[in-house]
C-alpha positions in Angstrom: 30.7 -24.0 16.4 32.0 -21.8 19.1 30.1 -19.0 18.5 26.8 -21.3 19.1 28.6 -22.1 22.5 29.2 -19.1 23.5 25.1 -18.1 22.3 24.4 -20.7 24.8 26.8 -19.3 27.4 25.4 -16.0 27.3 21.8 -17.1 27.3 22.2 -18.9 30.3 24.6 -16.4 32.3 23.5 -13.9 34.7 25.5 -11.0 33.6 23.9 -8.8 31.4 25.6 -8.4 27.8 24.7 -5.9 25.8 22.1 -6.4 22.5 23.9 -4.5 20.1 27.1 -6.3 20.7 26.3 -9.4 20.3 23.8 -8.6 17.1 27.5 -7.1 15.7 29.1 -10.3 17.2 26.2 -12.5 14.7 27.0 -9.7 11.6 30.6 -9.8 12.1 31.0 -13.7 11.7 33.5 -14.2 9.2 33.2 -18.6 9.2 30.2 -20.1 6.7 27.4 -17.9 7.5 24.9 -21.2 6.0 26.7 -23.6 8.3 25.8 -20.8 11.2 22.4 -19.9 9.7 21.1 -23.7 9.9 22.6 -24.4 13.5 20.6 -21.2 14.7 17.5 -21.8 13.0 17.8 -25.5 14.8 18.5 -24.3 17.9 16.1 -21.5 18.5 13.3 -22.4 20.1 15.5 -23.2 23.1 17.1 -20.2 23.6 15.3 -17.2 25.9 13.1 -14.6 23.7 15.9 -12.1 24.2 18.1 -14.1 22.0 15.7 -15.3 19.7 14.9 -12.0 19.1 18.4 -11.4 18.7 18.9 -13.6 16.5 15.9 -12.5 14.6 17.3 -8.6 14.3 20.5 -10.5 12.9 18.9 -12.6 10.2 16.8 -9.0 9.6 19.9 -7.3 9.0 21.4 -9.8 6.0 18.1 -10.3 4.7 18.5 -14.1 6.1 15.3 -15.2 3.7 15.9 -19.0 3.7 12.2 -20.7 3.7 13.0 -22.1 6.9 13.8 -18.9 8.4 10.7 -17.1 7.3 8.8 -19.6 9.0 10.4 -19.9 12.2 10.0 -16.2 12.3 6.0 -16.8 10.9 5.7 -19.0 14.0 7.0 -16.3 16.4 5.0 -13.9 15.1 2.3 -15.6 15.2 1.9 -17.3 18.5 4.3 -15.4 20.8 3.1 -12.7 22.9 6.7 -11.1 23.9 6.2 -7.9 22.8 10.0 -7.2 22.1 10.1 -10.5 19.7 7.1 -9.8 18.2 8.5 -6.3 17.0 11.4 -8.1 16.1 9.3 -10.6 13.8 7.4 -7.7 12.4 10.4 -5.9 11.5 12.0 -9.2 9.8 9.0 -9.6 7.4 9.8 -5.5 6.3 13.2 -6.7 5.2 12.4 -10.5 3.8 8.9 -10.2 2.0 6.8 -13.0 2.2 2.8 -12.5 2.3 1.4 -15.3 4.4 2.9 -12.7 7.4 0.4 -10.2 6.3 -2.3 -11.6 8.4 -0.4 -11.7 11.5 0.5 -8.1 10.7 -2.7 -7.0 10.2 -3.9 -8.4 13.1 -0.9 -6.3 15.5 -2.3 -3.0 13.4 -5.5 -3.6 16.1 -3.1 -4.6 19.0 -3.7 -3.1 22.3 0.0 -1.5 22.6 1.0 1.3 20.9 4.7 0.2 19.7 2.8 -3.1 18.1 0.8 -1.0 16.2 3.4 1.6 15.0 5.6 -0.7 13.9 2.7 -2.8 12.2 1.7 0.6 10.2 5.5 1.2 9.0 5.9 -2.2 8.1 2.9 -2.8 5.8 3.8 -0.1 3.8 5.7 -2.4 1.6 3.1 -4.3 0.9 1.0 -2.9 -1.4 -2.5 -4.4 -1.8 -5.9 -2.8 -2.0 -6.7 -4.7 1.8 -3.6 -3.4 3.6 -4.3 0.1 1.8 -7.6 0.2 3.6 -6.2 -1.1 6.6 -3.7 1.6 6.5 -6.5 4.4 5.6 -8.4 3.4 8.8 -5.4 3.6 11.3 -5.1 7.7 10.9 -7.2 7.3 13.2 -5.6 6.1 15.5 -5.5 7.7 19.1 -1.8 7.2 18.8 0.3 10.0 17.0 3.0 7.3 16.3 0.5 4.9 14.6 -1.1 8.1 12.8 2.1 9.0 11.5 3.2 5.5 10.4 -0.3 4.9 9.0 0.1 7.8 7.0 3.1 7.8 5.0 2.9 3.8 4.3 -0.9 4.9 2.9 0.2 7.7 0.7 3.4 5.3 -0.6 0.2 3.1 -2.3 -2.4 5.8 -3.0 -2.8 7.3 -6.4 -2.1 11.2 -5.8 -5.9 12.4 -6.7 -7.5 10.1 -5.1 -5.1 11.7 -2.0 -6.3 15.5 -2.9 -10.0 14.0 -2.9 -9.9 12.0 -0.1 -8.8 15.6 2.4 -12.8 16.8 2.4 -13.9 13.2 3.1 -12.2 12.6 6.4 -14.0 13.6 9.3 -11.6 12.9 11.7 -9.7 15.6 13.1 -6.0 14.5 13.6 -6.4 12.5 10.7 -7.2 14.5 8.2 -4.7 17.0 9.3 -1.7 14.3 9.3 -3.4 13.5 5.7 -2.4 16.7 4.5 0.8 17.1 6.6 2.4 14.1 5.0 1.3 14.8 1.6 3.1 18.3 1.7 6.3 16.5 2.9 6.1 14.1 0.2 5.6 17.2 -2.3 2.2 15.9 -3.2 0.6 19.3 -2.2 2.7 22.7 -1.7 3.5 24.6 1.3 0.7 27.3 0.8 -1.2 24.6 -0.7 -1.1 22.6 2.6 -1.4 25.8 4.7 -4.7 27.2 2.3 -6.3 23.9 3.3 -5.2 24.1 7.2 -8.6 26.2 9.0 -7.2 29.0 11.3 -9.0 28.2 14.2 -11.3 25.8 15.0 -12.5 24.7 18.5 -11.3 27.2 20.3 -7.4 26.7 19.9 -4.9 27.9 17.1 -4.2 25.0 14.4 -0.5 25.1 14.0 1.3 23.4 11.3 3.1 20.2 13.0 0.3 17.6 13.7 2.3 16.1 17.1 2.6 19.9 18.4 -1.3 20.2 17.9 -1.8 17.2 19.4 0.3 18.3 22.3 -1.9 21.7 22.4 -5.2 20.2 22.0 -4.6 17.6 25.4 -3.4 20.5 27.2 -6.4 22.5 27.3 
């Protein structure tokens, strides 16, 4: 297989090749995409985490679900601690579905960076369980707006639409409640005026405007 000698090539040069290209250079092979599939899959774990991640974003793009895929991917997620790979295996297991991932997801929902957290929340919205829906409830309040926002829409995606409306007065939290009610309006689960009714005018001394990332903004300012 040349193209697996010139993965190994690449891995081991010191000139910097672009990730993009040679993610179009996997999707554009036009041999036996099995034949490839297997000799990657069995060659993985020596490669660098810049090319298994590579690889990874390639299987994520054809929806590469072999069983032996998803669990080389499992086993990345689960016991790496490259962040770039790890976002990599999260975003694999939003393309292939497969729930033994959902614990290892959880789990980067809690991580201590941001971008694990984000991606965690976007992610787990297609998975719709009554656990991962109170996972997802808990992160609006997160301290990150990315996280918050994530959180957000993959909770409304699995919430029943009254139990949304009833949930507004219930939320204590600030920036949560307000992203609540922001991404309800943009999913046309509330109105417009609805969502602005609902909004207070001012409240702790600043002005609430109507984008939850510009009040954020506003609010660490002062």
């Amino acid at each position: 297989f040349l193209v697996l000698e010139a993965l190994d090539l690449i891995d081991n040069s010191d000139h910097y090749f672009n990730d993009k290209i040679l993610i179009d250079f996997l999707d554009g092979f036009m041999g036996d995409k099995v034949l490839l599939n297997e000799h990657l899959i069995n060659k993985m774990d020596s490669y660098s985490n810049r090319l298994k991640r590579i690889i990874i974003e390639y299987f994520s793009n054809n929806c590469v679900d072999y069983e032996e895929v998803k669990l080389k991917v499992l086993y990345y997620l689960s016991t790496s601690e490259d962040k770039e790979l790890l976002i990599a295996s999260i975003k694999y297991f939003g393309k292939v579905f497969d729930d033994m991932a959902l614990i290892y997801i959880v789990d980067k929902l809690n991580a201590e960076d941001w971008e694990l957290r984000a991606v965690s929340a976007k992610v787990l919205g297609q998975y719709k369980n009554e656990d991962i829906k109170q996972e997802l409830f808990e992160a609006l309040r997160d301290e990150n707006y990315f996280v918050r926002y994530n959180s957000v829409f993959s909770y409304i995606g699995m919430e029943d639409e009254k139990v949304l409306k009833d949930s507004i007065d219930k939320i204590k939290d600030r920036f949560a409640r307000h992203m609540l009610i922001y991404a309800m309006q943009s999913r046309g689960i509330i109105s417009f005026q609805e969502y602005s009714n609902i909004l207070e005018p001012v409240v702790e001394n600043y002005t609430v405007v109507l984008n939850p990332l510009v009040e954020e903004v506003a609010h660490n300012d002062n």
